[in-house]
N, C-alpha and C positions, 0 to 999 in steps of 0.2 A: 124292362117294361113288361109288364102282365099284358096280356089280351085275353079277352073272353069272346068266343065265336060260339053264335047260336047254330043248331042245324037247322039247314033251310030246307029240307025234301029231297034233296040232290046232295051235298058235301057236309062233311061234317062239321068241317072249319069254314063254315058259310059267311053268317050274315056278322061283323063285328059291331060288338053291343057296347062294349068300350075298353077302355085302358086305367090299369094303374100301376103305381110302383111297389105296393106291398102285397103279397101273396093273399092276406088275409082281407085284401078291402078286396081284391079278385074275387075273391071265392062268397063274401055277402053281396054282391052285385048279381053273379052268377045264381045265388040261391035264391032274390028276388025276381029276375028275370026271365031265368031259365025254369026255377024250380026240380033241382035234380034231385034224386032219395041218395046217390052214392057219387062216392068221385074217388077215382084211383090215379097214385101222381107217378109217371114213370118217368125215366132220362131215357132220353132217344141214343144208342149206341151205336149207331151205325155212321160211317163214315159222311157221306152225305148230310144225316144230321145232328153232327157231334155239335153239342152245347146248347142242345134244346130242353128245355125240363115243360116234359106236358102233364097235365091233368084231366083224365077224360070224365067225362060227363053223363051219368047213365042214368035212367027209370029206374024201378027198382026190380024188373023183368032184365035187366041188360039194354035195352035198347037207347041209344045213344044218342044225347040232347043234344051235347055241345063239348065245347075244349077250351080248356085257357091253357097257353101259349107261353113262355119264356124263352127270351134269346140270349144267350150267355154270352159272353166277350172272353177272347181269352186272354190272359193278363200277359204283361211284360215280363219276362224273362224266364214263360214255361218253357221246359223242357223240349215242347212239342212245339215252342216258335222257332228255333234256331234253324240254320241252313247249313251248318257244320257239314 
């Protein structure tokens, strides 16, 4: 599930504007709402937040609208489920 979070003056991942299931209907919601000029899509690597794929949200100064959100699942029989 996508999520789009506007910044609210305090967080970045603020005020949640809504949800959806395809990347692409995220990021036209995000453009009418938020109105960003750039979006850059990173996967978070850190243990903490392994399976997260964000997309931040920026003016076209850098300064930072908002974020849409993906939480990954990790599938049955990765490597990294086992307890071997």
């Amino acid at each position: 599930m996508w999520k789009v979070y506007k910044y609210n003056g305090h967080y970045i991942q603020g005020d949640l504007v809504s949800e959806h299931t395809t990347e692409s209907a995220a990021l036209n919601k995000a453009k009418k709402k938020i109105n960003y000029s750039r979006a850059v899509k990173s996967k978070l690597p850190t243990f903490k937040q392994r399976g997260k794929i964000v997309i931040w949200l920026d003016r076209e100064d850098g300064t930072p609208m908002g974020v849409i959100v993906k939480k990954t699942r990790k599938k049955k029989g990765d490597a990294t489920a086992s307890t071997e």
